[in-house]
Gaussian input, Z-matrix of N, CA and C with variables (Angstrom, degrees):
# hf/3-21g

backbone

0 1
 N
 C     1     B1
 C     2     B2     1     A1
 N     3     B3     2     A2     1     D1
 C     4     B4     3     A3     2     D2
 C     5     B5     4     A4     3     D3
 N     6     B6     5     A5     4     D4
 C     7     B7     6     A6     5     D5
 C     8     B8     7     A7     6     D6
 N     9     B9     8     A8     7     D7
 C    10    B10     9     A9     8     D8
 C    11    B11    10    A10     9     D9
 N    12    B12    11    A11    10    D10
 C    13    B13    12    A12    11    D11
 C    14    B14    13    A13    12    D12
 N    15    B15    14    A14    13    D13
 C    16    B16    15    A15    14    D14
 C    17    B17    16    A16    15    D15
 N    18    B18    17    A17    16    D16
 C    19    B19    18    A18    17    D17
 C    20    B20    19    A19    18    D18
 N    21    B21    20    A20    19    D19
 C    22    B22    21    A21    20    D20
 C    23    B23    22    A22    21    D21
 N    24    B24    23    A23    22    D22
 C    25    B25    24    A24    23    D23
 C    26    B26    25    A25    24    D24
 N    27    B27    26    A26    25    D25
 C    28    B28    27    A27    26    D26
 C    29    B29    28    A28    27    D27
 N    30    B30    29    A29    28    D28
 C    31    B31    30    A30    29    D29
 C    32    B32    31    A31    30    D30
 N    33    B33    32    A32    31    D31
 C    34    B34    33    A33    32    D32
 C    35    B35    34    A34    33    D33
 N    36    B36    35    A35    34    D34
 C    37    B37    36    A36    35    D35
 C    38    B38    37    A37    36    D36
 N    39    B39    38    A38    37    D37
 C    40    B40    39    A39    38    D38
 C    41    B41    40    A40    39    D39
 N    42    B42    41    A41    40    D40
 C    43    B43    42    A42    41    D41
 C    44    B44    43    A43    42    D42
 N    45    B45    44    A44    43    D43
 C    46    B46    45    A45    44    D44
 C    47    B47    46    A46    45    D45
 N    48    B48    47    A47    46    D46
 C    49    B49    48    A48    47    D47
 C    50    B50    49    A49    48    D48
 N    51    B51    50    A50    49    D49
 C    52    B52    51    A51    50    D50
 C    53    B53    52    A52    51    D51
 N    54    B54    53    A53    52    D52
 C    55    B55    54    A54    53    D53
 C    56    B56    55    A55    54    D54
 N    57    B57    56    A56    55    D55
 C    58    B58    57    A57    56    D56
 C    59    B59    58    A58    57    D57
 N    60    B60    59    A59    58    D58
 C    61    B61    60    A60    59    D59
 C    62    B62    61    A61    60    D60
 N    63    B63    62    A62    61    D61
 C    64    B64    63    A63    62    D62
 C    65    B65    64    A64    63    D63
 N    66    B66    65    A65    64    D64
 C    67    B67    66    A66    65    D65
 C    68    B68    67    A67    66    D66
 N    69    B69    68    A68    67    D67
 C    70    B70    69    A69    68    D68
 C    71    B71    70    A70    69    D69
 N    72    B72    71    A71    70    D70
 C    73    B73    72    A72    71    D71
 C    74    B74    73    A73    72    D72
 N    75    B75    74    A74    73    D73
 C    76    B76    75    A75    74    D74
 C    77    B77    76    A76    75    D75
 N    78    B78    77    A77    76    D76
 C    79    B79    78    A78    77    D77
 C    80    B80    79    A79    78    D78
 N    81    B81    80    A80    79    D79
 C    82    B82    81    A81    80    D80
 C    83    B83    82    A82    81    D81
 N    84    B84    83    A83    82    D82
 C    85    B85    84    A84    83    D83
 C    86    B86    85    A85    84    D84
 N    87    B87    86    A86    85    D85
 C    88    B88    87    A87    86    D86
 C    89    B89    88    A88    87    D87
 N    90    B90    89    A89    88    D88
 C    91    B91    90    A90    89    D89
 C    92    B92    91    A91    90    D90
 N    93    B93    92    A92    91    D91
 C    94    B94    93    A93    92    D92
 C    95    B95    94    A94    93    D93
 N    96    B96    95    A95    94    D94
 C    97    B97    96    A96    95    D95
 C    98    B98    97    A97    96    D96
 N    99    B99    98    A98    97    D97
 C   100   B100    99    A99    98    D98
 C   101   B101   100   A100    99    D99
 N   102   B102   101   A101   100   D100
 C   103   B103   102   A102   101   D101
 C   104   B104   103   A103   102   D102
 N   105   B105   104   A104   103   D103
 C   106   B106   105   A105   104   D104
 C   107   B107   106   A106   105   D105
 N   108   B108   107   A107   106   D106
 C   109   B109   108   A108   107   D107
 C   110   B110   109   A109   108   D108
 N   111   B111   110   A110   109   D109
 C   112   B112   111   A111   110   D110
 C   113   B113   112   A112   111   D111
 N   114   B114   113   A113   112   D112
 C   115   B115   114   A114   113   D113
 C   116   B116   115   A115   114   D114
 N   117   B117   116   A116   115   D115
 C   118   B118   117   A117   116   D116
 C   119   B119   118   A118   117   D117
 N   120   B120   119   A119   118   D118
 C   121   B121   120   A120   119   D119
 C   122   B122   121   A121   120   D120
 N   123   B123   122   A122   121   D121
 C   124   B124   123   A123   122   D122
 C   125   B125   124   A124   123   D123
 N   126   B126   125   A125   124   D124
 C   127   B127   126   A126   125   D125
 C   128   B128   127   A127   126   D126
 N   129   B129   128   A128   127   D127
 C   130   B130   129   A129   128   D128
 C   131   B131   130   A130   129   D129

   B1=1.4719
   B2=1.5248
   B3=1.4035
   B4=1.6559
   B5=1.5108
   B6=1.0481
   B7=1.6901
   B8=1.4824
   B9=1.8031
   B10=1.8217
   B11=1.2093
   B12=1.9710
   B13=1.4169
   B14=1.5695
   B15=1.2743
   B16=1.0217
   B17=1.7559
   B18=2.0701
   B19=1.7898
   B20=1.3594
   B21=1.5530
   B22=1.2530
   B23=1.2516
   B24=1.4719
   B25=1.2436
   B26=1.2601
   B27=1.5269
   B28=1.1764
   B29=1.2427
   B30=1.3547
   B31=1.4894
   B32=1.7467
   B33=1.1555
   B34=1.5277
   B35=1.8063
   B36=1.9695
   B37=1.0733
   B38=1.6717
   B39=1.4903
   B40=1.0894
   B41=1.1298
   B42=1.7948
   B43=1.4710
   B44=1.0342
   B45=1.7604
   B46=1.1977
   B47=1.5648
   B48=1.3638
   B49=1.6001
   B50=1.3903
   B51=1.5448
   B52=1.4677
   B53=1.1540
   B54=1.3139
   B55=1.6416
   B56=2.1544
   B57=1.2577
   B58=1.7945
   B59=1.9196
   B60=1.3360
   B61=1.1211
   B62=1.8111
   B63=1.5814
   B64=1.3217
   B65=1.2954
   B66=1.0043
   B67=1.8340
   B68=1.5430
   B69=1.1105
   B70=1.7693
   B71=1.4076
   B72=1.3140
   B73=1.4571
   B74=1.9844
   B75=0.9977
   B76=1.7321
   B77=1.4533
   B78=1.5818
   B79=1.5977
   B80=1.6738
   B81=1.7956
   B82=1.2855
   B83=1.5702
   B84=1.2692
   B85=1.6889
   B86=1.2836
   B87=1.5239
   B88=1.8017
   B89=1.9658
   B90=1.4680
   B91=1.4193
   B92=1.2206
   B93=1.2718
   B94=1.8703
   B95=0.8608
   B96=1.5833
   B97=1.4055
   B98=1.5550
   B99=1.4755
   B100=2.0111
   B101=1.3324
   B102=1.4603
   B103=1.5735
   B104=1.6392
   B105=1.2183
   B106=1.0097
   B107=1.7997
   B108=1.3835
   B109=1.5674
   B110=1.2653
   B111=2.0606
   B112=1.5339
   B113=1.2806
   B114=1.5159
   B115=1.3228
   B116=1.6356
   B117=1.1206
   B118=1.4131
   B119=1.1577
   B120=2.0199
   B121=1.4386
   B122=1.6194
   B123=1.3166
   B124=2.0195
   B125=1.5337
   B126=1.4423
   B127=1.1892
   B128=1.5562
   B129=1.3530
   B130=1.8731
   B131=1.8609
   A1=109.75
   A2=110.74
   A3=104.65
   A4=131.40
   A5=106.40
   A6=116.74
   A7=99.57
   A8=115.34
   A9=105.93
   A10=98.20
   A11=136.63
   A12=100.58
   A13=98.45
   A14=141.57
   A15=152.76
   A16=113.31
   A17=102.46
   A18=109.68
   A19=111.52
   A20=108.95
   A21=123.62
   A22=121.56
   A23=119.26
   A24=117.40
   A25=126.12
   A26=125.93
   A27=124.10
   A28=128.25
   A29=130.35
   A30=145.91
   A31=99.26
   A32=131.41
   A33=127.32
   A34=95.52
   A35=107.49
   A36=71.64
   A37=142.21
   A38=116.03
   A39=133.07
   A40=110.13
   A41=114.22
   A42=115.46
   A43=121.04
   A44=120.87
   A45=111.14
   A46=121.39
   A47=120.68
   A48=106.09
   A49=111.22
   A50=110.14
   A51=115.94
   A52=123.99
   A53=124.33
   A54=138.06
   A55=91.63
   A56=98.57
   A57=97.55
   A58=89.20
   A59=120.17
   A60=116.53
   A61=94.88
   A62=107.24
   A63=133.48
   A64=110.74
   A65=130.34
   A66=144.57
   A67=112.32
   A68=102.55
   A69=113.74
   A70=108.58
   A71=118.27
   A72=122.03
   A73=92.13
   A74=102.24
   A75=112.24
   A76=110.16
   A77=92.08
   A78=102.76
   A79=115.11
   A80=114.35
   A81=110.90
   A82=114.90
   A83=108.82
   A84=108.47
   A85=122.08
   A86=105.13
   A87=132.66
   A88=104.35
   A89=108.18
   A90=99.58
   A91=116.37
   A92=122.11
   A93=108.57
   A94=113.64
   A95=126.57
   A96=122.23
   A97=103.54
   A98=104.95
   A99=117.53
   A100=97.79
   A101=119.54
   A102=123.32
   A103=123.35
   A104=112.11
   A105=124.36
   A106=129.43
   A107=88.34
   A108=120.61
   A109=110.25
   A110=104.53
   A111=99.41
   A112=103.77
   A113=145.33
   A114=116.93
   A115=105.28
   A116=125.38
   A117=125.30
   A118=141.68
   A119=89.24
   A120=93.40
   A121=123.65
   A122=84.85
   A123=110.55
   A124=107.12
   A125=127.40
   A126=122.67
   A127=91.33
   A128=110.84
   A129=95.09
   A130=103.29
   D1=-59.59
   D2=163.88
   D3=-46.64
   D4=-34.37
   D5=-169.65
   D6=-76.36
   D7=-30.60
   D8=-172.58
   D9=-94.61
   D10=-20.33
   D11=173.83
   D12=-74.90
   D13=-68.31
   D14=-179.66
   D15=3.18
   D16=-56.64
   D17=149.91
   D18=-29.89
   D19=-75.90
   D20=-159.30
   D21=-52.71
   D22=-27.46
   D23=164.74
   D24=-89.82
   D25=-9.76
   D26=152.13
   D27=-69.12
   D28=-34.66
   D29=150.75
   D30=-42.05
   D31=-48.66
   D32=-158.38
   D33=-83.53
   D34=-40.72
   D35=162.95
   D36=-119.44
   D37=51.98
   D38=159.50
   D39=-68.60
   D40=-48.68
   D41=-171.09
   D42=-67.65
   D43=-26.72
   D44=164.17
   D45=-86.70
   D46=3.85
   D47=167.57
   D48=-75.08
   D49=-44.41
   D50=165.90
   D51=-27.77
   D52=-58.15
   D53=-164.23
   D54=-78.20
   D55=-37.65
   D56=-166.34
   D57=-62.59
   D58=-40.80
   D59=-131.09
   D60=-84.98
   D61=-25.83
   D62=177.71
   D63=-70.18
   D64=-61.85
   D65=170.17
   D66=-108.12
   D67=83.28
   D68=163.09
   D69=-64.95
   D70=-37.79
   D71=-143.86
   D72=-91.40
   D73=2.42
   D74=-162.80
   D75=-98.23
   D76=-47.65
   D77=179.38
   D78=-93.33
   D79=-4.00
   D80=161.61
   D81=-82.22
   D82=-17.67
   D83=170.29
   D84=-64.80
   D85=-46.93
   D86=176.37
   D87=-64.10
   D88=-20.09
   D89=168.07
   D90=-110.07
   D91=-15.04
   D92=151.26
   D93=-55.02
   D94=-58.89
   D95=-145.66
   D96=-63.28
   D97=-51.72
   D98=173.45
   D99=-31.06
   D100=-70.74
   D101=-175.63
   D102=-43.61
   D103=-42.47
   D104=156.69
   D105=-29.58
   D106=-71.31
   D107=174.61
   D108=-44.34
   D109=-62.01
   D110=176.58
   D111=-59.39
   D112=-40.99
   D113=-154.27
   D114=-73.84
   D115=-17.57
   D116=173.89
   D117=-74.74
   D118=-18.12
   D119=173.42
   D120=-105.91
   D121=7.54
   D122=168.65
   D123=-87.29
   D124=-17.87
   D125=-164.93
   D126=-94.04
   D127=-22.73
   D128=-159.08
   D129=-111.77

C-alpha cells in the first residue's frame, strides 16, 4: 500500500515537472501571485 501511493506520487510528481518544465512562464505568474497573497495575508 505504501510503495503504490508512494508510485503515485512520483508519477504526480513527474507530471508536474513536465508541465513546470513546458510553461515556466505559467508557474512564475502562479508564484507571484502566491507571493503576493502571502504578503497580504501578513499585512492583515
Amino acid at each position: 500500500m505504501l510503495s503504490k501511493s508512494m508510485t503515485v506520487e512520483a508519477w504526480q510528481f513527474r507530471q508536474r515537472l513536465q508541465i513546470f518544465l513546458r510553461s515556466p512562464l505559467i508557474y512564475y505568474e502562479d508564484f507571484k501571485h502566491m507571493v503576493s497573497n502571502r504578503k497580504n495575508s501578513f499585512r492583515s
